[in-house]
N, CA and C of each residue as an Amber inpcrd file, in Angstrom:
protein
   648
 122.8690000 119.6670000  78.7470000 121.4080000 119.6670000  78.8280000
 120.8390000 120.0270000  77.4590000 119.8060000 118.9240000  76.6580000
 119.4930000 119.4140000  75.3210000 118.2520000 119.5170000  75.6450000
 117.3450000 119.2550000  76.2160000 116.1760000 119.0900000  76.4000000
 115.2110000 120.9570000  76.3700000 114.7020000 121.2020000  75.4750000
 113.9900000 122.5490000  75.5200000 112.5750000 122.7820000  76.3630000
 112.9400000 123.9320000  76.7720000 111.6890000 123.9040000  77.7350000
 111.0430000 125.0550000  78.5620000 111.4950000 126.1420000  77.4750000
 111.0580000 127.4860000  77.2940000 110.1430000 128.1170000  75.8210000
 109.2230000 128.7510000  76.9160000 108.3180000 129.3810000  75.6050000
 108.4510000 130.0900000  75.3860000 108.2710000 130.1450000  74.0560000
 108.2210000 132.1550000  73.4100000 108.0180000 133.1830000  74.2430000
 106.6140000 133.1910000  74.8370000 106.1340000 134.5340000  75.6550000
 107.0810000 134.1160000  77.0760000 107.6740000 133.3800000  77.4880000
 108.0070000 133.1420000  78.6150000 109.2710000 133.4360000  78.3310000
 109.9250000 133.5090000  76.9360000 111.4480000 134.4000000  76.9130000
 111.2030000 135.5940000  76.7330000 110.0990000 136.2140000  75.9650000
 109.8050000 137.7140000  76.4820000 109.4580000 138.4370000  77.7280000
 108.9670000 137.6510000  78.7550000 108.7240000 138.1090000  79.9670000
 110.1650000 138.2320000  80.4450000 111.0200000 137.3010000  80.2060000
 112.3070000 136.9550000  80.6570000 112.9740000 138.6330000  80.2090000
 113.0660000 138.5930000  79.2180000 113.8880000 140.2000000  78.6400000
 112.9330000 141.2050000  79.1480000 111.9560000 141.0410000  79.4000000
 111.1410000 142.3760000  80.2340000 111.4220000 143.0760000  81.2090000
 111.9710000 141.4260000  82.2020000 112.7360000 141.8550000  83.6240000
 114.5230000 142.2900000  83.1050000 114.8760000 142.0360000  82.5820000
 116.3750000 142.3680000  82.3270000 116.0750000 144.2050000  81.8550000
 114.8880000 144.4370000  81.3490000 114.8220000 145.8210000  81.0370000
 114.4120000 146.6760000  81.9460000 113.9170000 145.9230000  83.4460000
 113.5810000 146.7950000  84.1950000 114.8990000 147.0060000  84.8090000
 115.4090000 145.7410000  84.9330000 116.7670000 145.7990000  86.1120000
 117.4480000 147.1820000  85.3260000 117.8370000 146.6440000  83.4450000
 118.3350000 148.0770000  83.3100000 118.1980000 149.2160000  83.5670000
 116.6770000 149.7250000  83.5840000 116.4010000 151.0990000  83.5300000
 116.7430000 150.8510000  85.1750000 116.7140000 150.7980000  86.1130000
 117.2570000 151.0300000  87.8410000 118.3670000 150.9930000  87.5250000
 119.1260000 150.0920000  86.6390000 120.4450000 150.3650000  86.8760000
 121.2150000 151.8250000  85.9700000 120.4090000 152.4260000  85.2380000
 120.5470000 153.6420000  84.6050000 120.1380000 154.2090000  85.5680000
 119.2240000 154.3990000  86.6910000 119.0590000 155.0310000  87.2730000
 119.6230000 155.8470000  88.3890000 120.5810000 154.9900000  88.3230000
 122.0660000 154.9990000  89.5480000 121.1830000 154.5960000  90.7210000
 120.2670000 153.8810000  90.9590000 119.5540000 153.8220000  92.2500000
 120.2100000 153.2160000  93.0200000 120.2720000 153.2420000  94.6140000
 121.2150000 152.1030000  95.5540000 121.2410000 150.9730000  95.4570000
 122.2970000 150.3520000  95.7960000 122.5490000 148.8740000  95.4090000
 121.6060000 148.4110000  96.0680000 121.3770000 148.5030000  97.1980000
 119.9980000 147.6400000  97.9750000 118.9510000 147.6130000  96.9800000
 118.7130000 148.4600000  96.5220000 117.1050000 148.9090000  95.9050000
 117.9470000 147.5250000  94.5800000 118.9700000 148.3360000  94.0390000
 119.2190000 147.2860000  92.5820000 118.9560000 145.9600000  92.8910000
 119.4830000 145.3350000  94.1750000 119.7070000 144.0910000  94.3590000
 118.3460000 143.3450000  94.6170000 117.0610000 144.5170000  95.3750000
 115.9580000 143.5340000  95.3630000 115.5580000 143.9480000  93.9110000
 115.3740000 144.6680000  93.4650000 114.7740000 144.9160000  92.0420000
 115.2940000 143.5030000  91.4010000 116.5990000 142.9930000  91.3520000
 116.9010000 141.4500000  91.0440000 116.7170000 140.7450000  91.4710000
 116.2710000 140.3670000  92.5570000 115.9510000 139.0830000  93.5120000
 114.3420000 139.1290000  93.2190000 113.4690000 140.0520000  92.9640000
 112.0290000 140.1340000  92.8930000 111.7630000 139.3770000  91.0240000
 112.8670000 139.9330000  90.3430000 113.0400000 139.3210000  88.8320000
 113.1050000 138.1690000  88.8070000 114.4580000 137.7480000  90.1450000
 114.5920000 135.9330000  89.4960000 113.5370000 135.4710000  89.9100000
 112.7110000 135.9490000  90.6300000 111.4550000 135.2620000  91.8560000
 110.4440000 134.8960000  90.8810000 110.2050000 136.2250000  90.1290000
 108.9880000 136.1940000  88.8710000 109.5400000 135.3410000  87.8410000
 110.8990000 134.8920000  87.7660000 111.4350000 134.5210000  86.3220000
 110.9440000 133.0760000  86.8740000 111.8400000 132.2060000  88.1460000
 111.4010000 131.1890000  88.2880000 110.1440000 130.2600000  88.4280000
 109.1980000 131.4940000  89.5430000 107.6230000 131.3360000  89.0350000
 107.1430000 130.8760000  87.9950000 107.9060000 131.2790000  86.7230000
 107.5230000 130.7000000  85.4970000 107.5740000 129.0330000  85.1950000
 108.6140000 128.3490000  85.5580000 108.9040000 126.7540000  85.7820000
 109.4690000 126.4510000  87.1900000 107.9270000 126.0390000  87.4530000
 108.1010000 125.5570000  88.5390000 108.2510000 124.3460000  88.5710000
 108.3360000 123.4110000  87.3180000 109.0230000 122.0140000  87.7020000
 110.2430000 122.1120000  86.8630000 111.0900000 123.4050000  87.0490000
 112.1990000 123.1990000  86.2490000 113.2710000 122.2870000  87.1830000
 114.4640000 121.4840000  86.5290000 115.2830000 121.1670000  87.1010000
 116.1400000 121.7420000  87.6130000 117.2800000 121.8360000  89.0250000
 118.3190000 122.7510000  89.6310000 119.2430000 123.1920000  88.1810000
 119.4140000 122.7780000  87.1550000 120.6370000 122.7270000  86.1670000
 119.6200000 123.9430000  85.5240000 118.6040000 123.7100000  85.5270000
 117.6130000 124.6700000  84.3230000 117.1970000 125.8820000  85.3810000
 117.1200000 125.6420000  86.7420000 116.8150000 127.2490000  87.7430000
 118.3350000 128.0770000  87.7520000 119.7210000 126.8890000  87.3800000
 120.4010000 127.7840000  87.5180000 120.9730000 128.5960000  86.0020000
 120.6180000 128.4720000  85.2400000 120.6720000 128.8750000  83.7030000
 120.0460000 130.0080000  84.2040000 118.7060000 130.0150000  84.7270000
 117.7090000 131.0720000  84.6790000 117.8250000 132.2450000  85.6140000
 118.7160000 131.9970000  86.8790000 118.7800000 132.9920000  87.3160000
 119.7600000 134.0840000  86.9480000 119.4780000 135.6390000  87.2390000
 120.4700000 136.4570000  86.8450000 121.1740000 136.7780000  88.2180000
 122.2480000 136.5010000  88.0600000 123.3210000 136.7610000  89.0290000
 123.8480000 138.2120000  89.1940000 122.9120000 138.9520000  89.4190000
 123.3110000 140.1590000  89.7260000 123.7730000 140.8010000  88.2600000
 123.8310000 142.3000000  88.4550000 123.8250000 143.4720000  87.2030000
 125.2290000 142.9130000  86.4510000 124.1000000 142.7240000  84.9810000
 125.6270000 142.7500000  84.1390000 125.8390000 143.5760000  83.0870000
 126.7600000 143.5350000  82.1370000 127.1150000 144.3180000  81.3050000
 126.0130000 144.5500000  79.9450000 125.7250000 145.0140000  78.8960000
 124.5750000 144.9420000  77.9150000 125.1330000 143.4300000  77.0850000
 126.1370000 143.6120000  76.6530000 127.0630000 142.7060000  76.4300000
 126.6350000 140.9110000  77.0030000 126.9260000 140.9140000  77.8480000
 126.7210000 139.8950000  79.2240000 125.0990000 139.7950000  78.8010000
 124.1200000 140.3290000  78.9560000 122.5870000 140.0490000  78.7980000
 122.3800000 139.8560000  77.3620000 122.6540000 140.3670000  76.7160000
 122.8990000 139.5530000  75.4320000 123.0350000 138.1880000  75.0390000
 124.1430000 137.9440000  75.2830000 124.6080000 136.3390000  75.5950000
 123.6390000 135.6520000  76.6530000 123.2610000 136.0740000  77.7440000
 122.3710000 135.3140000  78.4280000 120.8100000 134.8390000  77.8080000
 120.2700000 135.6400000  77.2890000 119.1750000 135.9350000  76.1320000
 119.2420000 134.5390000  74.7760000 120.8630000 134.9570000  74.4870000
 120.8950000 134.0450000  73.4570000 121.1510000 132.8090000  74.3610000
 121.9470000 132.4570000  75.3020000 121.6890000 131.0430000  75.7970000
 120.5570000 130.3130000  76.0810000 119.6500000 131.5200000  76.5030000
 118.0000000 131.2520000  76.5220000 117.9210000 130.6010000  75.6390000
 117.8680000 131.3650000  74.4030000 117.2870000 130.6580000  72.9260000
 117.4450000 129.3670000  72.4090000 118.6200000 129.0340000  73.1700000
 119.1280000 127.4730000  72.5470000 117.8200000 126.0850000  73.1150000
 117.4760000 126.8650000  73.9560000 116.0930000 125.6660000  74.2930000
 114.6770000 126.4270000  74.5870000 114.4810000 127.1380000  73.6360000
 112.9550000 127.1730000  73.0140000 112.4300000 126.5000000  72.2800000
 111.2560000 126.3020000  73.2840000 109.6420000 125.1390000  72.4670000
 109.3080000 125.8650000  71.3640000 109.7030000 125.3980000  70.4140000
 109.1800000 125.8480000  69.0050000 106.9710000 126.1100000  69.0910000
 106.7190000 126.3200000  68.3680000 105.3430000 125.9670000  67.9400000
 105.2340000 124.8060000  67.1760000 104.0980000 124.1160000  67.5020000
 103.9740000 122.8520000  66.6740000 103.7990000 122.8910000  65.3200000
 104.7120000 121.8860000  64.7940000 104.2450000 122.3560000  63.1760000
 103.5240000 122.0100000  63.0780000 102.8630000 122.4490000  61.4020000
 101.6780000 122.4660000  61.0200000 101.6910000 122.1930000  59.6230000
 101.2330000 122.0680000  58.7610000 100.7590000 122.4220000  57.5590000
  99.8880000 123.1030000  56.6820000  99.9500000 123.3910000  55.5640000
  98.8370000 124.2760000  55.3590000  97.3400000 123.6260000  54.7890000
  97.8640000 121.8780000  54.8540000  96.5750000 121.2740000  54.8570000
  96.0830000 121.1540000  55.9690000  96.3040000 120.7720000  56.9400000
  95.8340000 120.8700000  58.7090000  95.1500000 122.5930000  58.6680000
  95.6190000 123.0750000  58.1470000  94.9070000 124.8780000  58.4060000
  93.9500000 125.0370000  58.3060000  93.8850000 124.2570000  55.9630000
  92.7850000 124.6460000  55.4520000  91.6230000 123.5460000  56.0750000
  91.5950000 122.5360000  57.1910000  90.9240000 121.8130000  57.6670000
  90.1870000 122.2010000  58.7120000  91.0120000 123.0860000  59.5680000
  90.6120000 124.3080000  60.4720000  89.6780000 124.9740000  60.0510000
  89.6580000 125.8590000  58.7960000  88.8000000 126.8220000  58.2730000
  87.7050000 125.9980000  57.2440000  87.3060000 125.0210000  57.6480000
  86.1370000 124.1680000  56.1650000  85.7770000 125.0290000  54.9530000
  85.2120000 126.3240000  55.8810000  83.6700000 126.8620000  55.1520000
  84.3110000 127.8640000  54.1360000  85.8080000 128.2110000  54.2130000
  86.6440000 129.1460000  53.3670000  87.4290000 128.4440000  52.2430000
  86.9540000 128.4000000  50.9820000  87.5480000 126.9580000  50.1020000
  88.6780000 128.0220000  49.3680000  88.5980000 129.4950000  49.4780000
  90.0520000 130.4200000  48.8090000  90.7620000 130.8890000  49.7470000
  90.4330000 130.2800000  51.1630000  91.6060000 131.0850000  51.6720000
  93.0190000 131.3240000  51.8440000  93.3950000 132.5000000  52.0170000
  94.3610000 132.8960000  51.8850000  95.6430000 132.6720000  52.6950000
  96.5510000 131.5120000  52.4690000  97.1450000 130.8810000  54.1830000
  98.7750000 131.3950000  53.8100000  99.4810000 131.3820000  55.1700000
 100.4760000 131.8900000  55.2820000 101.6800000 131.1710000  54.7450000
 102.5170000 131.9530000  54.5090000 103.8350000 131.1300000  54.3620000
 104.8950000 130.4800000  55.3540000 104.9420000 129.3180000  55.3150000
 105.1140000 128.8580000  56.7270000 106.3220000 128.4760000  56.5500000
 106.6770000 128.4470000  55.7270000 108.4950000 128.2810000  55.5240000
 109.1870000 129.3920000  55.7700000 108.3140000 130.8600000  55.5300000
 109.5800000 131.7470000  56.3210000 108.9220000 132.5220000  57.7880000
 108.5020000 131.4710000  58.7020000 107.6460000 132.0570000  60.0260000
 109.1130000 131.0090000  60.8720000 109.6860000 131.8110000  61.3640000
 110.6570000 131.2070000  62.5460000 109.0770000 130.6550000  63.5640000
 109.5060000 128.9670000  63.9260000 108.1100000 128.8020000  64.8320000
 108.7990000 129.1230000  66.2510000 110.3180000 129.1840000  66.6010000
 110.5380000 129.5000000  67.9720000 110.0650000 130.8500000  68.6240000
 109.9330000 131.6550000  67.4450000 109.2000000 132.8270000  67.9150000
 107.5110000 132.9810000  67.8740000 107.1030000 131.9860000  68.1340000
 105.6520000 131.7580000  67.9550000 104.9330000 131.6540000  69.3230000
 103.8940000 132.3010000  69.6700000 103.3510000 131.7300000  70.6510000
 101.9050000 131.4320000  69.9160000 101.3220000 132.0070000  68.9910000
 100.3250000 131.7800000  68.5520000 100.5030000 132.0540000  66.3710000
 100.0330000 131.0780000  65.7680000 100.3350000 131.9440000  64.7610000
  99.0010000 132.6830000  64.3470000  99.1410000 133.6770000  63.5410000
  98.1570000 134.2450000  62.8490000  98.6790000 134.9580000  61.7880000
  97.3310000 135.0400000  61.0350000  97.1590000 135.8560000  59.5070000
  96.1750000 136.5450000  58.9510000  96.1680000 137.3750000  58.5390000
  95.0630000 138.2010000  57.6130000  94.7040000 138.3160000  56.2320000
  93.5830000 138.0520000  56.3100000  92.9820000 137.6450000  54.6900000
  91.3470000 139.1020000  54.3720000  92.5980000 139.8270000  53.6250000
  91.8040000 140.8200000  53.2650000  90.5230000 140.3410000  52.2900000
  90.5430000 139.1500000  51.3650000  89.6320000 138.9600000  50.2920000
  88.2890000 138.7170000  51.2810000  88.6460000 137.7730000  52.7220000
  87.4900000 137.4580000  53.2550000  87.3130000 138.5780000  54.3070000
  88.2830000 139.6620000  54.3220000  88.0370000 140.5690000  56.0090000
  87.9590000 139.6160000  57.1910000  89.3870000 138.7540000  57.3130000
  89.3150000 137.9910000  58.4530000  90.5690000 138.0850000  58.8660000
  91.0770000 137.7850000  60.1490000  91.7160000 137.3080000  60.8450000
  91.7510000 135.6060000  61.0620000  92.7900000 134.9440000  61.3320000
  92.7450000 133.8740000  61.7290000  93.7070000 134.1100000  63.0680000
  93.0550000 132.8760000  63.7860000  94.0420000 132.8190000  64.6620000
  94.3070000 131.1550000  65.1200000  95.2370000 130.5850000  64.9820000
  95.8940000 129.5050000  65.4860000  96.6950000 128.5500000  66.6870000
  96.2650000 128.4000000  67.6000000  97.0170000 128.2010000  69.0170000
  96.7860000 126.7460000  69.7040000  97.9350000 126.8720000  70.4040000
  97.1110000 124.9190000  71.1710000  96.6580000 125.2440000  72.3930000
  95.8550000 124.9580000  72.7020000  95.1630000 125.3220000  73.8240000
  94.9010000 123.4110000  74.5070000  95.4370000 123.4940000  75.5590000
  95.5030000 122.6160000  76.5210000  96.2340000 121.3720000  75.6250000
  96.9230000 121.2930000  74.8210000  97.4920000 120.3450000  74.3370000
  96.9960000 119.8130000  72.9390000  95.6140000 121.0980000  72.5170000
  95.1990000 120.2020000  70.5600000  95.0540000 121.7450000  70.3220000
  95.6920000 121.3880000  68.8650000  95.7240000 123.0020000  67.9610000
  93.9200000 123.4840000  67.6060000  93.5890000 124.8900000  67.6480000
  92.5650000 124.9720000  67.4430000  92.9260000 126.2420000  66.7250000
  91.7040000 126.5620000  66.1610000  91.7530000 127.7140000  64.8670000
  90.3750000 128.5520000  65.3300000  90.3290000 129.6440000  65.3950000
  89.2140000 130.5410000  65.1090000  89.4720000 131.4890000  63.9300000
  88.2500000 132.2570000  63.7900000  88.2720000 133.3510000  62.9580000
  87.6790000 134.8450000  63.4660000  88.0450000 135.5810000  62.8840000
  87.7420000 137.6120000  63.4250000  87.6450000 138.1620000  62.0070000
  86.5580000 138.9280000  62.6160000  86.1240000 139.8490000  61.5410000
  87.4230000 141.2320000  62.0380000  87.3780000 141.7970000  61.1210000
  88.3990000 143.0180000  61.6670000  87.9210000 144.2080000  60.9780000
  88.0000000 145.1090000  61.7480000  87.6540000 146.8420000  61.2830000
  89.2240000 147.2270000  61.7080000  90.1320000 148.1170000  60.9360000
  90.7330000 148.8540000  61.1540000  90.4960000 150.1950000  61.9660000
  91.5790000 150.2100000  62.7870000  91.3860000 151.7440000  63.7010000
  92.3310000 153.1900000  62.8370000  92.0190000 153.9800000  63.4700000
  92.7700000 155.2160000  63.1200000  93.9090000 155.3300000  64.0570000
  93.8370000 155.0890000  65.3690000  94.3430000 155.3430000  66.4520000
  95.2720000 154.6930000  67.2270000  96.4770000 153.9840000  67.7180000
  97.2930000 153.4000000  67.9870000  96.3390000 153.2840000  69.3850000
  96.7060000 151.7130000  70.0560000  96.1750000 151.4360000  70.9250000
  96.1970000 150.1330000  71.4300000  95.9740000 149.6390000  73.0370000
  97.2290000 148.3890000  73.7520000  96.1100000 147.4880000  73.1460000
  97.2610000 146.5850000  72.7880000  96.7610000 145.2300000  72.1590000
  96.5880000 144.3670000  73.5200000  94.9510000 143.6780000  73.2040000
  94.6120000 142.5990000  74.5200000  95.3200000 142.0940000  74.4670000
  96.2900000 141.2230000  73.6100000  97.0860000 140.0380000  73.9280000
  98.2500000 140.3200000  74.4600000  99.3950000 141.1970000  73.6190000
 100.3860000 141.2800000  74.3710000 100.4940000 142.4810000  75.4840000
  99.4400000 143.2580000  75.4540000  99.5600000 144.2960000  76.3850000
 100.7050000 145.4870000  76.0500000 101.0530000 145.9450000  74.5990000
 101.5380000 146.8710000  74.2070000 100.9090000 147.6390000  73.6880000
 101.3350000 149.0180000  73.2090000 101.2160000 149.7440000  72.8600000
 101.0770000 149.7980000  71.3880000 100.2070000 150.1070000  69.8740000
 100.7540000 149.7010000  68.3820000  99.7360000 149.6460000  67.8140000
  99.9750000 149.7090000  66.3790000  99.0020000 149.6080000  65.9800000
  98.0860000 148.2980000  65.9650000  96.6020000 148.7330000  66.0760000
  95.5930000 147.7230000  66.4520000  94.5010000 147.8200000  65.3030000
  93.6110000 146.6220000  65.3480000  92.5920000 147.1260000  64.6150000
  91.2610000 145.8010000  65.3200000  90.0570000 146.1620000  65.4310000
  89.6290000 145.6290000  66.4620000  88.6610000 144.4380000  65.5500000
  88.9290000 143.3220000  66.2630000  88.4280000 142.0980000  65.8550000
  87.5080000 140.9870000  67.0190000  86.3420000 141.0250000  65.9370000
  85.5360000 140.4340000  66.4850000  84.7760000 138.8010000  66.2010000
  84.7420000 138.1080000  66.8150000  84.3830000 136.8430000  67.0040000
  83.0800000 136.0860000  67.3260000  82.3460000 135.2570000  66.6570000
  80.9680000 135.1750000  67.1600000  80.8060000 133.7930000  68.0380000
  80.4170000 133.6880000  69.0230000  80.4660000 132.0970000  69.6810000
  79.2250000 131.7180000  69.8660000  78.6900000 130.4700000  69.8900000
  77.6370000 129.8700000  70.3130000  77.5210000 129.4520000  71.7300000
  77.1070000 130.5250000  72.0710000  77.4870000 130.3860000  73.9910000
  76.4760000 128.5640000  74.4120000  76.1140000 127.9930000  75.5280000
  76.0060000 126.7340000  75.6040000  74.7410000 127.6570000  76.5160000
  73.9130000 127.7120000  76.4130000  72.9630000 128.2420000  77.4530000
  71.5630000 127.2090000  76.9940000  70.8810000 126.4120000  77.5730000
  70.3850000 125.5260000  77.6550000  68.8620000 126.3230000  77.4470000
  68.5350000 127.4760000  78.0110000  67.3310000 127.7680000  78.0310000
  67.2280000 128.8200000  76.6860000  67.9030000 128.9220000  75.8520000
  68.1450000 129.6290000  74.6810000  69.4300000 129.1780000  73.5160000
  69.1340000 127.8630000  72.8960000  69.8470000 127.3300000  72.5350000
  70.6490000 128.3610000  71.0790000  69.7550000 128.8830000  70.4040000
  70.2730000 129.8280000  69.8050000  70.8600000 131.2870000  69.7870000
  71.2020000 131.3350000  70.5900000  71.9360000 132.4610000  71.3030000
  73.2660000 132.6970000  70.6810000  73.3390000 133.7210000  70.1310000
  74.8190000 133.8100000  70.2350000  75.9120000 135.0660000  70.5730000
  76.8360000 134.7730000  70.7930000  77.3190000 136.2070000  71.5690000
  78.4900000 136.3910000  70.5830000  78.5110000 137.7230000  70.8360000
  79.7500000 138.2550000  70.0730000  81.3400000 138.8190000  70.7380000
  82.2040000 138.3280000  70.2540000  83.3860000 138.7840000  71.6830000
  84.3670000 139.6610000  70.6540000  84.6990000 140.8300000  71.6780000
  85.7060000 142.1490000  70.6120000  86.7660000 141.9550000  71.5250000
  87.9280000 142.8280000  70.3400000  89.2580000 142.9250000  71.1500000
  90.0880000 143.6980000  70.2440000  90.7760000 144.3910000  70.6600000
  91.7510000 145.1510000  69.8890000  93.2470000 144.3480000  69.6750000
  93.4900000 143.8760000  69.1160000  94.4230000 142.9060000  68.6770000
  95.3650000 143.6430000  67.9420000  96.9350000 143.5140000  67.5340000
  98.1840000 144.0730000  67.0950000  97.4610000 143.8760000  65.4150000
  97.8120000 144.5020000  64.4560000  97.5450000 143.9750000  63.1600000
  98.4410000 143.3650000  62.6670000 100.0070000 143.7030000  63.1230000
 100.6280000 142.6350000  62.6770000 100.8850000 142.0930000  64.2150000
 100.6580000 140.3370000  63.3400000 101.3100000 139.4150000  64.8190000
 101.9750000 138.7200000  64.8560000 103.1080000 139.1090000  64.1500000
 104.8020000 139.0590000  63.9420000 105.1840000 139.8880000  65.1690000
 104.9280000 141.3400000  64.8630000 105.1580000 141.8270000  66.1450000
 104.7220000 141.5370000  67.4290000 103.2450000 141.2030000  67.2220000
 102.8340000 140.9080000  68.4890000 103.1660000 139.8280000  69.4620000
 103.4990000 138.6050000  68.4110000 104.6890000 137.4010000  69.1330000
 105.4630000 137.7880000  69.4190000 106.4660000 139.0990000  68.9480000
 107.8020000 139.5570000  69.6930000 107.4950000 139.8280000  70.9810000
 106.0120000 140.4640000  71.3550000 106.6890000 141.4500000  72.8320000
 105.3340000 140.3570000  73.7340000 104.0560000 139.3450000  73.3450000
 103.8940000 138.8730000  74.1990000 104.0830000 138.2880000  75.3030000
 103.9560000 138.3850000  76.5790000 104.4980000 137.8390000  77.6560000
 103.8220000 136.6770000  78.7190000 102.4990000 137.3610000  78.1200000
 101.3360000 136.2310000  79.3910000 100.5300000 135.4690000  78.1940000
 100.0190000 134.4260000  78.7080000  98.9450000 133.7430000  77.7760000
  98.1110000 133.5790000  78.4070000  97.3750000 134.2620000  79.7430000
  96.1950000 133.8710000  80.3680000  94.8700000 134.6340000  79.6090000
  95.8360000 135.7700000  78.7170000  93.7800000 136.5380000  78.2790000
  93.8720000 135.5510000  76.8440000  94.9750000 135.3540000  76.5870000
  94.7880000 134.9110000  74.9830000  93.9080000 133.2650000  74.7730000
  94.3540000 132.6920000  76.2660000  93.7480000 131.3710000  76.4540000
  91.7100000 131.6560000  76.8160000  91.9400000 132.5990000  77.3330000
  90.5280000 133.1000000  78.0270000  89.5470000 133.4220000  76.8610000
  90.5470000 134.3200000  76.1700000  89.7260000 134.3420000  74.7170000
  88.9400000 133.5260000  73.3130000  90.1840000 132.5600000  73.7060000
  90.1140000 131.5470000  72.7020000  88.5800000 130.4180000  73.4510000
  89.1370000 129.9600000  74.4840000  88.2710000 129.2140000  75.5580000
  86.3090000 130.0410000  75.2430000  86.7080000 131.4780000  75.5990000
  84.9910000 131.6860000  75.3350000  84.8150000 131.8280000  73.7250000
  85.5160000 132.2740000  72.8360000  85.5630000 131.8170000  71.8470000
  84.6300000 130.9460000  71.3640000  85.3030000 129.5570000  71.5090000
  85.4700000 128.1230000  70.9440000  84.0600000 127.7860000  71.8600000
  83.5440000 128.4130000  73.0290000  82.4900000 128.0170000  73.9120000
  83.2420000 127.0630000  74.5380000  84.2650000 126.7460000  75.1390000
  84.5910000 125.6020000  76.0020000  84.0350000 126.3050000  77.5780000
């Protein structure tokens, strides 16, 4: 089977559940309890592709407690068919951003894209954030203003714990009886989102965001 057909955040959700099974299974808890604690995992794991094929549900399920060793290797068999991020260029970027003729764009030759669910970068000259993602099937780009925090605190997107610094976005909401309106949307976001692609797991706020964002 060569065909890839796993996402980034959808192999981190994947190692999320292997870390719960661990900690129960550090726990010495009863095998009953261990065994649904695994059957409730593969349930949530498969949930994830639901038009996967029998050859690809059976890759995915975990067959009961294994060694650290053993999940390791399962992890890395994962990896062999991850959906990269779409490439890009850094002329497609600077096409994204018009109104910024110095900005500051990333190096995209050393960004592994299998670990991508979204890319982003920070450009201190302009105090921005970018952010980069495909949303329903075409790449789109916004921009965030960013204030740094003092305080460690859960990032909206991946829902961890880290340092954050809170970034804000201006949209032209579509309101017909006040055409000039515009709203402003905040969020405490990871500052780096290298890390924050490591531990994301869901893409429903990041899509939600982008969506009121962009005003769709």
């Amino acid at each position: 089977m060569n065909g890839k057909f796993i996402k980034n955040e959808q192999l981190n959700f994947i190692i999320k559940q292997i870390a719960l099974i661990k900690d129960s299974t550090n726990k010495n808890v009863p095998q009953n309890v261990l065994a649904a604690v695994i059957d409730l995992a593969n349930a949530k794991i498969l949930d994830l592709f639901p038009n996967a094929s029998l050859e690809q549900k059976e890759m995915l399920v975990l067959a009961g407690p294994k060694t650290d060793k053993e999940y390791e290797q399962y992890i890395q068999n994962l990896s062999d068919f991850l959906l990269p991020f779409p490439e890009i260029t850094q002329q497609q970027l600077k096409k994204m951003f018009p109104k910024h003729k110095k900005i500051k764009l990333p190096d995209l030759s050393n960004i592994d894209l299998n670990q991508l669910t979204y890319l982003s970068w920070n450009d201190l000259g302009y105090n921005k954030k970018f952010i980069v993602y495909e949303l329903e099937g075409k790449m789109v780009g916004i921009e965030c203003e960013f204030t740094p925090t003092s305080k460690k605190n859960l990032c909206s997107f991946c829902n961890s714990f880290g340092d954050v610094a809170y970034f804000s976005t201006v949209t032209k909401a579509k309101k017909s009886n006040n055409p000039d309106y515009y709203k402003s949307i905040g969020n405490l976001i990871c500052v780096d989102s290298t890390e924050c692609n490591k531990k994301i797991s869901n893409v429903e706020y990041l899509n939600a965001f982008l969506k009121d964002s962009l005003g769709k």
